[in-house]
C-alpha positions in Angstrom: 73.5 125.7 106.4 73.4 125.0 109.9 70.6 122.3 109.3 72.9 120.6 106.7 76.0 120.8 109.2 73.7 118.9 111.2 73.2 116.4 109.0 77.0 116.0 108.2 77.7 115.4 111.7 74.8 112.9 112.3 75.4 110.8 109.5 79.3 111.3 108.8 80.8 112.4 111.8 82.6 116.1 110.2 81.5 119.2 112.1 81.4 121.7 109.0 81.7 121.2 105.1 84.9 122.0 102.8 84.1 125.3 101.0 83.3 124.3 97.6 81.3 122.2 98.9 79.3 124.3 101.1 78.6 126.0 98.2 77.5 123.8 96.1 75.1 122.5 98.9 74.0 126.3 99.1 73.2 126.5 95.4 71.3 123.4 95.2 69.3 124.4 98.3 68.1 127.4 96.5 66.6 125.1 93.9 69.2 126.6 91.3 70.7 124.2 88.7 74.5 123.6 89.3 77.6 122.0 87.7 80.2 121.3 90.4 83.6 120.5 89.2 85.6 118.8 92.3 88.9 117.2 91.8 89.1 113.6 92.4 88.4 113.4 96.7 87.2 116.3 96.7 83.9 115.3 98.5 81.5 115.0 95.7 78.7 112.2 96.8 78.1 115.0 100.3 76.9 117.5 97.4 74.1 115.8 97.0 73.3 113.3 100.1 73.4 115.7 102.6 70.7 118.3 100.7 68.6 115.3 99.3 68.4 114.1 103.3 66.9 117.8 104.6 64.1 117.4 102.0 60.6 115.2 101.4 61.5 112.9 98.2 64.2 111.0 96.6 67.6 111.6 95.1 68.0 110.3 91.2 71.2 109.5 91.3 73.0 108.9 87.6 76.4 107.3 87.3 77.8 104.9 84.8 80.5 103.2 87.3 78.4 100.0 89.2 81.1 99.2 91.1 80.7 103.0 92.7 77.0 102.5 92.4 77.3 99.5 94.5 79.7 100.8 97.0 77.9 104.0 97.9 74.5 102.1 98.2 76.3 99.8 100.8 77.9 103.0 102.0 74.3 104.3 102.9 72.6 101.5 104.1 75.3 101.2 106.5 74.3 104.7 107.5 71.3 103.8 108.3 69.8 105.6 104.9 67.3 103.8 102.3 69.1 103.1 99.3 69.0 101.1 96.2 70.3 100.5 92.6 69.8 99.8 89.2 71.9 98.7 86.7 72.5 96.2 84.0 72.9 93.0 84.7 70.3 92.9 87.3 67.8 90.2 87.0 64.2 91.9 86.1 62.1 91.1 89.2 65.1 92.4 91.6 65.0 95.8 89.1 61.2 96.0 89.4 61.5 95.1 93.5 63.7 98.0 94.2 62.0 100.6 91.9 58.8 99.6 93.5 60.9 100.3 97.2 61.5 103.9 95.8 57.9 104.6 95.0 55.9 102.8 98.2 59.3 102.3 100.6 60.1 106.0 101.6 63.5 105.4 100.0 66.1 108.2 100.1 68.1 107.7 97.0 68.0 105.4 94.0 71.4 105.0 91.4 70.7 103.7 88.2 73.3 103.8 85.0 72.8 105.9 82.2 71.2 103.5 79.8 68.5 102.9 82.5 66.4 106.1 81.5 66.0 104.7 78.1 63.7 101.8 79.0 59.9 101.8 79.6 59.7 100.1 82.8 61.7 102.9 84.3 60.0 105.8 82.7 56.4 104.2 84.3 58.0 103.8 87.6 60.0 106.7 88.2 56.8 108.9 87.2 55.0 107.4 90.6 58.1 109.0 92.4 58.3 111.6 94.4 62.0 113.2 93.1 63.6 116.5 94.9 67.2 116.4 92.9 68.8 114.7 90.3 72.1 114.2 90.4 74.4 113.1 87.6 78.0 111.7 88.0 80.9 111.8 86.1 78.8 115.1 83.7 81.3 115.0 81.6 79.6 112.0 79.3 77.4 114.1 78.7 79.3 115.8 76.2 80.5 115.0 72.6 83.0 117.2 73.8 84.3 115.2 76.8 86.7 112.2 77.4 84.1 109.7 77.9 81.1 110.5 76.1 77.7 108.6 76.1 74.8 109.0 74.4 72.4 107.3 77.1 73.6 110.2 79.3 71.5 112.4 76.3 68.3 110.9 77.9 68.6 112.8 81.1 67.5 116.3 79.4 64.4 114.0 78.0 63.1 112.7 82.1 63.6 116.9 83.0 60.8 117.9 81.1 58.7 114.9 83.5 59.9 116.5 86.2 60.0 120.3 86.2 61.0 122.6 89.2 63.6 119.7 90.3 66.9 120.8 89.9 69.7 119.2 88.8 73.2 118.9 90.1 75.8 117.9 87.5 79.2 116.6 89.0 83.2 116.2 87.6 86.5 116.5 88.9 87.5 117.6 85.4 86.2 119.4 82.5 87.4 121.8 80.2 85.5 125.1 79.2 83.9 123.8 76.5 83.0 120.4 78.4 81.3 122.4 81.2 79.5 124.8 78.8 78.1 121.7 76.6 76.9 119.8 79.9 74.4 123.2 81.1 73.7 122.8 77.6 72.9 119.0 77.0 71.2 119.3 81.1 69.1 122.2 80.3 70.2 124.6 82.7 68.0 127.1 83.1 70.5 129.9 83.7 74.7 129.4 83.5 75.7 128.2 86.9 78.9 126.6 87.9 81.4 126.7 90.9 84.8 125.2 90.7 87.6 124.7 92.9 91.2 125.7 91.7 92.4 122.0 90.2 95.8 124.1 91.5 97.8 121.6 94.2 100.3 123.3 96.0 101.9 120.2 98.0 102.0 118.3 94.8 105.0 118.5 93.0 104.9 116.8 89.1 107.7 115.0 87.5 108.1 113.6 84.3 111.1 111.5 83.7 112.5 109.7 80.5 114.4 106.6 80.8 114.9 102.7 79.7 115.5 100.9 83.7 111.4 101.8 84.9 112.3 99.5 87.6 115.7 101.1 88.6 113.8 104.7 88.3 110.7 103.3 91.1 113.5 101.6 93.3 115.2 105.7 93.6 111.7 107.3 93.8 110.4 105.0 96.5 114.3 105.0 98.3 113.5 109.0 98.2 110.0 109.4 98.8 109.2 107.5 102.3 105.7 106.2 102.7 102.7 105.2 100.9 102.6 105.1 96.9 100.4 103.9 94.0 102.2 102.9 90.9 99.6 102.6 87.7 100.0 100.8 84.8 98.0 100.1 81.5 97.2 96.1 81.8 96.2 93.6 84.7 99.4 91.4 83.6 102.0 94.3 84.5 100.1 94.8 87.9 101.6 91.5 88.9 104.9 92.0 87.3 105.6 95.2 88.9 104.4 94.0 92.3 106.3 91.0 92.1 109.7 92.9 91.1 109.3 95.4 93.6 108.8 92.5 96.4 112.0 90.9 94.8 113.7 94.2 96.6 112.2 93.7 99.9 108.9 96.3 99.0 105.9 95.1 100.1 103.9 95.3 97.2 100.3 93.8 96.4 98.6 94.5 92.6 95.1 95.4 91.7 92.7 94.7 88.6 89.5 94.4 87.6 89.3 90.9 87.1 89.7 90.2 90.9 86.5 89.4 92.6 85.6 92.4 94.8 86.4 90.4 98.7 89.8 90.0 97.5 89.6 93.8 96.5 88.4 95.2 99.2 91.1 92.9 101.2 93.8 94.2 98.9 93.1 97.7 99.2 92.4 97.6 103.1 95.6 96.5 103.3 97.5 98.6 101.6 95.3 101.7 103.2 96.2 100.1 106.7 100.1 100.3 105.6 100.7 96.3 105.2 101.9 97.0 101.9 103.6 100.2 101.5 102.5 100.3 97.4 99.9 98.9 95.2 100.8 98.5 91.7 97.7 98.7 89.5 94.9 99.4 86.6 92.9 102.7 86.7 90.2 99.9 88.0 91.6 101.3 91.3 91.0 104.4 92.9 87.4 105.0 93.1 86.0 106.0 96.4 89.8 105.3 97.8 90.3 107.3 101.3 94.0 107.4 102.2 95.3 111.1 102.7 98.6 110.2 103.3 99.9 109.0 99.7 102.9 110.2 98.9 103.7 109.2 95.7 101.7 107.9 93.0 104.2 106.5 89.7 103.2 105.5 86.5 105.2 103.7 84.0 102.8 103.5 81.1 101.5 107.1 79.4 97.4 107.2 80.0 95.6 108.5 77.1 94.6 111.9 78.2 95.2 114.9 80.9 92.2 114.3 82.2 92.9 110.7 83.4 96.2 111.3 84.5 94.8 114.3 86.8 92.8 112.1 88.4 95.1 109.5 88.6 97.8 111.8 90.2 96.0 113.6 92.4 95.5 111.0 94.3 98.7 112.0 95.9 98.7 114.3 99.2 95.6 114.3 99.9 96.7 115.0 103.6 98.0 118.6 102.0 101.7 117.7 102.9 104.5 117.3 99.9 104.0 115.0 97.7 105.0 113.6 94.3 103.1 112.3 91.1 105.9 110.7 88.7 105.5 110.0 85.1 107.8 107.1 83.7 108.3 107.1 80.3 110.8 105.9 77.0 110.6 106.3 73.0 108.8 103.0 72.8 105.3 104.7 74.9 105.4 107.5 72.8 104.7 105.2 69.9 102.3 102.7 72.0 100.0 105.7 72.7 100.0 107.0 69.5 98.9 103.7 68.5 96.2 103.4 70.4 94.3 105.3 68.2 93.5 102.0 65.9 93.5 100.4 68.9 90.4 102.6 70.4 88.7 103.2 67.3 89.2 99.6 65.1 87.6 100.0 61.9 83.7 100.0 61.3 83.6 97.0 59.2 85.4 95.3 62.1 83.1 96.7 64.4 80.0 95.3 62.5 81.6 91.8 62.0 81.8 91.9 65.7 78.3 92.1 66.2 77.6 89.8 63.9 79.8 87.0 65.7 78.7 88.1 69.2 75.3 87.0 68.1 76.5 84.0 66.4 78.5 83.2 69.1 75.1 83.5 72.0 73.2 81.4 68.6 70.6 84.2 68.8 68.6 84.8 65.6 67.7 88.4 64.0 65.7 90.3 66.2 65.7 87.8 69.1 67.2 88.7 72.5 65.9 91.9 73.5 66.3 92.9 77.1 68.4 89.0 77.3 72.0 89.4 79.2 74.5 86.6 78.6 77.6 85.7 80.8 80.4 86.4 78.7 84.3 85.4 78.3 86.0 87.9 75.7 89.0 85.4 76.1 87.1 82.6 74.7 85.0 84.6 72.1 88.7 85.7 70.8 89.8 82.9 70.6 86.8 81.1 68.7 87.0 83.3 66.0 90.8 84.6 66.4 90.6 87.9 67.1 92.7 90.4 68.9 91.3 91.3 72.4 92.0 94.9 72.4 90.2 95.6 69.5 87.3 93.3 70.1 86.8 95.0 73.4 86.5 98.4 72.0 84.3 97.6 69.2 82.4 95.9 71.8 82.1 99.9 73.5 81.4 101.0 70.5 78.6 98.9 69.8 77.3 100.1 73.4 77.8 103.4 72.5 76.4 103.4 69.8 72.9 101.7 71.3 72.9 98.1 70.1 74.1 96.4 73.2 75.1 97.2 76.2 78.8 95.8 77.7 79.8 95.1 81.2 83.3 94.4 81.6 83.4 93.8 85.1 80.2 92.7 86.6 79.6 91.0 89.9 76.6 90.0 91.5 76.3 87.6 94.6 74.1 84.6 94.6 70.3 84.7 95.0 67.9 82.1 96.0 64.1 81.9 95.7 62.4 79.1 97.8 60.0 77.3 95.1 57.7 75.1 97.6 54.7 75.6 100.1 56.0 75.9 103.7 54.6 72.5 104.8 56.6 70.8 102.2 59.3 72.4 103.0 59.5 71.4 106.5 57.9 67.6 105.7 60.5 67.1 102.8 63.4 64.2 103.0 67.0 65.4 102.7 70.0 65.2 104.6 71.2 66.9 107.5 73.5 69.4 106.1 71.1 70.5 103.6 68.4 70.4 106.9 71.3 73.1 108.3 71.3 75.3 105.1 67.5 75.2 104.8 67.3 76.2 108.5 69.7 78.8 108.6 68.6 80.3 105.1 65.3 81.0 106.7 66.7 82.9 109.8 69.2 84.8 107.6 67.2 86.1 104.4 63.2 86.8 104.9 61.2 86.9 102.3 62.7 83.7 100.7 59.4 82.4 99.5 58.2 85.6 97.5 61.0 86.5 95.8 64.6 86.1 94.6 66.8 87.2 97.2 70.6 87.8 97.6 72.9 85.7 100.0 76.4 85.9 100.9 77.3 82.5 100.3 80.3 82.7 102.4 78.3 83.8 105.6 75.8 80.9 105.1 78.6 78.3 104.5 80.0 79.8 107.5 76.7 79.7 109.9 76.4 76.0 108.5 79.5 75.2 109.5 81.0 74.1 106.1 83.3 75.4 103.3 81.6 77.3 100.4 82.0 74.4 97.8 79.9 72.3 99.7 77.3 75.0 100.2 77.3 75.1 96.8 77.0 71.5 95.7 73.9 71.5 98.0 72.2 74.4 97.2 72.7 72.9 93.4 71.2 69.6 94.5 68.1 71.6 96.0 67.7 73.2 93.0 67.7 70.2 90.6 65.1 69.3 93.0 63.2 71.7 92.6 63.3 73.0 96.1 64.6 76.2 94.9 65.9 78.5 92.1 69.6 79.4 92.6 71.1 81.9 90.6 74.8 81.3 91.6 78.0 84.2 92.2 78.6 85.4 89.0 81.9 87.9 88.7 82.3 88.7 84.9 81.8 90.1 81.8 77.8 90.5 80.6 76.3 91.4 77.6 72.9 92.7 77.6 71.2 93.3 74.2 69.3 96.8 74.4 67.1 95.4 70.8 66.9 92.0 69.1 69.6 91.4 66.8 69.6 93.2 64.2 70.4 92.3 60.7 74.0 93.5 59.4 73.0 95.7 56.6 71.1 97.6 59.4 74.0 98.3 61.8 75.2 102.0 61.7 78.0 103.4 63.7 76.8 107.3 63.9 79.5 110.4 63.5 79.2 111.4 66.8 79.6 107.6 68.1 82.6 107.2 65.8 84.6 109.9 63.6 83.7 112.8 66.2 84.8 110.6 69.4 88.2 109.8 67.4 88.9 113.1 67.1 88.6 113.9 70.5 90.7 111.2 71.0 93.1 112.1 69.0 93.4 115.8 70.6 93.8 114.1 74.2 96.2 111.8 73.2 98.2 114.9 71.5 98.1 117.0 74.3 99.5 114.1 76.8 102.3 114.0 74.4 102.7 117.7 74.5 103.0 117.6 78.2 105.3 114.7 78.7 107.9 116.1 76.0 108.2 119.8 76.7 110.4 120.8 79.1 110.5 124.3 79.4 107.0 124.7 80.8 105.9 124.2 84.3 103.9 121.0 84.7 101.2 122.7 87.1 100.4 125.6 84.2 100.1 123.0 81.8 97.5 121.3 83.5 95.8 124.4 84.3 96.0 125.7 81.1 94.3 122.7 79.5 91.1 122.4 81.8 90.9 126.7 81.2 92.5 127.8 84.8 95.2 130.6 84.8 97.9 129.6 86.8 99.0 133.0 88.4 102.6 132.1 88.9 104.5 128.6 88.4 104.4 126.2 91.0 108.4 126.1 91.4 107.9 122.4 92.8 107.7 120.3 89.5 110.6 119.2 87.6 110.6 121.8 85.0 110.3 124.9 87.7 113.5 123.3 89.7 115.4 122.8 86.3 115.2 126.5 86.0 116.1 127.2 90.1 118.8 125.1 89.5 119.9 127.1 85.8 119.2 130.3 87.5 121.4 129.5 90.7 124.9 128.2 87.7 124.2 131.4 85.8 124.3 133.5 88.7 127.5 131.4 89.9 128.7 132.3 86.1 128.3 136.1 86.4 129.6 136.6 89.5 132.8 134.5 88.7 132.9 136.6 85.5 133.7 140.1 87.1 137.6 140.2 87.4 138.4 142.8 90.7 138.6 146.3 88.0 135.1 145.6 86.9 134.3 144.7 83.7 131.4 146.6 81.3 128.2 145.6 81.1 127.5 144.5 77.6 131.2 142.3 77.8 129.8 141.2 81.1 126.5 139.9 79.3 128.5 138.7 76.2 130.4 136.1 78.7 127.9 134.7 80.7 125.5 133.8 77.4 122.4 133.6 78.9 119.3 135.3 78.0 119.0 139.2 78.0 115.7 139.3 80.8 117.4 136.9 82.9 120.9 138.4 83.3 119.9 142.0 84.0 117.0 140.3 86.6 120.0 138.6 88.3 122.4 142.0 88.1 119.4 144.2 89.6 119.0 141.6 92.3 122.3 141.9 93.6 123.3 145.6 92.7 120.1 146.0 95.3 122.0 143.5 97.8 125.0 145.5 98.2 126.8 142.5 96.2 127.6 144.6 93.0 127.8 148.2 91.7 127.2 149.7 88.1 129.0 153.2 87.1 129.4 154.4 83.9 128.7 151.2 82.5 131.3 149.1 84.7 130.3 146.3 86.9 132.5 146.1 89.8 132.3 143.4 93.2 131.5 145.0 96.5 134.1 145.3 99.0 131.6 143.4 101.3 131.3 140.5 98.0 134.8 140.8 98.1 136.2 139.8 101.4 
């Protein structure tokens, strides 16, 4: 351990590890297979970058989020640690570039997504790599069983058996029992082996709160709850509704989506983390890799579709480990908009194959053409060429990934790249103008390697350096490139389709039971017990929680709105008893009879204050204290 504290330290700065995750680092230094269940911040990416970086070899890394792919492979570099990515998307030379880094490049770690492992460009390369762990994100897709299951995640058992003696480490910050017994399972553990961290949060009280003003009910929450706060919601549209409302009351408030590019995210969520605006209103887009401890609130006003998700969600709150408060907002009308998003979720198959028979219509690719092609894609404008609702077209659109046919980016973002297409002497003897003269010039100093390959630019640090805006960059690096002079793949922020086979002919489209009916049924069960948890009252919010991902819960958390309904019932019945007792005393069972509350709960509070000194019982009469008394 005392070499990987020394790795922590060099590379991150923190002196020693937080427990669970010592131990996980332990257990995967043994070379044993391990499933690590974390709650959301708990530290999870150090489980396997510190280990990977006090052996020989590279990390595998597997995670279907590219945005988190993207962010920890910056994350790294700026480390000073090798790292690279692939994903869908990509173009083919850049995926073939940096899977060629990881076998001759003495690279450290390498992410790819899920449906990576199924192609035969990465099965050839990754066998020429030298791998000492795999580790796979978000485990829980893994299983039919889970919240967000995939079926590419099935192909990680298959590249074990290339490997064998590397161990795997299989990551979540939620799972139920039979979730984290079906991942050892689907993984191919070779013995049970998991360590997990109480999902109990003592500083974080839960409330859940019916009513018709949302607005009004923030307004009171944020009035009562100084400091930092996230308030979620289910579409990009009511991000900028609710942050414009709550500026209306003198909140500085900014929203957050997916369809933002990512410099205006990064600017939005630097500064709200900074305190410039004391809340972000926004889509479950946000929240990955977030590092604010100090949250005190986080709000949402639309239900999300399971326990799991709203865990996450809310425990982004008090990180810091001082009081804070995650708020559920809700009326009659969510309870029938979630129960609605069965259909929603899960459109019907016929719907689902008409789908992907426009999609290809719409591209004008023929049967079995397209294979490995990815397409730019606007949902908006596919809706509304052959009038369909967007919802429902997006989720038949997962389905169809799901179920292996294409594969569906909703939020993809790639910067520009540029390949320089001409022999150095032209280049320099070639006509243009001065400003394309400066871009040339200062392309070369910026981005080596220009005339080999495709490479990426950040167009807004060359229009910078070149001392223009970014449109005209772009109007002459498109001149250069009608020219000729160069290829330029331009910015592209966006939706992509990639198509995993050629088209296939309609009659030969099938949406399997475990893509389908078993993944609606699951659904179905999640969406039930989010409904059980907003509407029952009588149960502390913490147990529930517990209760569902398998933890006991050994008392109630007396913080959440349930546990201080019953202080506050507790504290008028004992008012009641107390008031009851006229100065002879009065008997027991009349005693009882009066106050009408519940047998355990009146003799609890006699006993309590008979042992006081407040009361005394003789012969059946209850009588006040002279001390009570006076």
């Amino acid at each position: 351990m005392d070499k990987y504290r020394d790795i922590l330290e060099k590379y991150w700065g923190y002196d020693d590890f937080r427990p669970v995750q010592g131990e996980i680092i332990a257990s995967i230094g043994a070379g044993k297979d391990t499933l690590g269940l974390m709650p959301t911040g708990g530290g999870k990416s150090l489980t396997f970058q510190v280990p990977t970086l006090a052996q020989d070899g590279l990390c595998l890394v597997i995670s279907p989020l590219i945005a988190l792919m993207k962010d920890q492979t910056d994350n790294l570099r700026g480390r000073g640690i090798k790292a690279a990515a692939v994903y869908s998307g990509m173009d083919k030379s850049e995926m073939e570039r940096n899977l060629d880094n990881c076998i001759f490049g003495d690279y450290k770690f390498l992410y790819v997504s899920p449906e990576r492992l199924q192609t035969r460009m990465f099965i050839e390369k990754l066998r020429l790599m030298k791998v000492c762990l795999i580790a796979v994100d978000e485990a829980h897709c893994i299983s039919q069983w889970g919240y967000d299951f995939r079926p590419p995640y099935l192909e990680i058992a298959k590249i074990r058996g290339t490997m064998p003696g590397v161990p795997v480490l299989a990551l979540t910050a939620t799972a139920t029992p039979e979730v984290a017994k079906d991942i050892q399972e689907k993984l191919c553990f070779a013995e049970p082996n998991v360590i997990c961290k109480s999902f109990a949060r003592d500083n974080l009280s839960y409330v859940v709160r019916k009513c018709e003003d949302k607005t009004a009910a923030i307004l009171k929450i944020l009035q009562g709850v100084p400091g930092s706060s996230i308030i979620y919601v289910r579409n990009r549209k009511h991000t900028t509704e609710t942050a414009k409302e709550l500026a209306k009351h003198g909140i500085k408030a900014c929203y957050y989506h997916a369809g933002l590019d990512k410099a205006e995210k990064e600017r939005r969520q630097q500064l709200w983390k900074d305190g410039t605006y004391r809340v972000i209103a926004a889509t479950n887009a946000f929240g990955m890799g977030i590092d604010k401890a100090d949250v005190r609130s986080v709000i949402h006003i639309d239900l999300p579709d399971s326990p799991e998700a709203y865990f996450q969600e809310a425990g982004r709150a008090g990180r810091d480990g001082k009081r804070a408060y995650a708020v559920l907002l809700y009326d009659n009308r969510d309870i029938s908009k979630l129960k609605q998003r069965i259909g929603t979720a899960f459109p019907p198959k016929e719907y689902i194959k008409g789908t992907y028979a426009r999609l290809g219509d719409f591209f004008g690719i023929a049967e079995y053409a397209a294979e490995d092609k990815s397409f730019n894609f606007d949902l908006g404008k596919f809706c509304s060429v052959y009038k369909l609702p967007i919802n429902e077209t997006s989720n038949a659109l997962k389905i169809l990934d799901l179920a292996g046919y294409i594969e569906y980016a909703e939020d993809d973002e790639r910067p520009a790249m540029i390949m320089i297409n001409v022999q150095k002497d032209f280049l320099y003897d070639m006509k243009t103008d001065a400003a394309s003269d400066m871009v040339v010039n200062n392309m070369l100093r910026m981005y080596p390697g220009l005339f080999s390959q495709l490479t990426m630019i950040n167009e807004n640090k060359l229009a910078e350096k070149s001392s223009m805006d970014t449109d005209c960059l772009h109007g002459i690096l498109i001149n250069l490139a009608r020219r000729g002079i160069i290829k330029y793949v331009p910015a592209y922020h966006g939706a992509k389709i990639y198509y995993t086979t050629g088209r296939q002919p309609l009659q030969y489209v099938q949406i399997s039971k475990d893509v389908y009916e078993t993944r609606r049924k699951r659904y179905e069960s999640r969406i039930e017990a989010m409904l059980e948890y907003v509407t029952d009252e009588n149960t502390c919010r913490s147990v529930m929680l517990l209760d569902y991902f398998g933890q006991k819960a050994e008392n109630n958390c007396g913080i959440c709105d349930v546990c201080l309904k019953d202080k506050r019932a507790s504290k008028e019945t004992e008012s009641t008893i107390l008031q009851a007792i006229p100065p002879d005393g009065i008997k027991v069972e009349e005693l009882a009879a009066l106050c009408k509350t519940g047998e355990e709960k009146f003799f609890a509070i006699l006993r309590h204050h008979i042992d006081n000194g407040n009361l005394s019982l003789l012969d059946g009469i209850v009588k006040l204290n002279a001390t009570r008394k006076g």
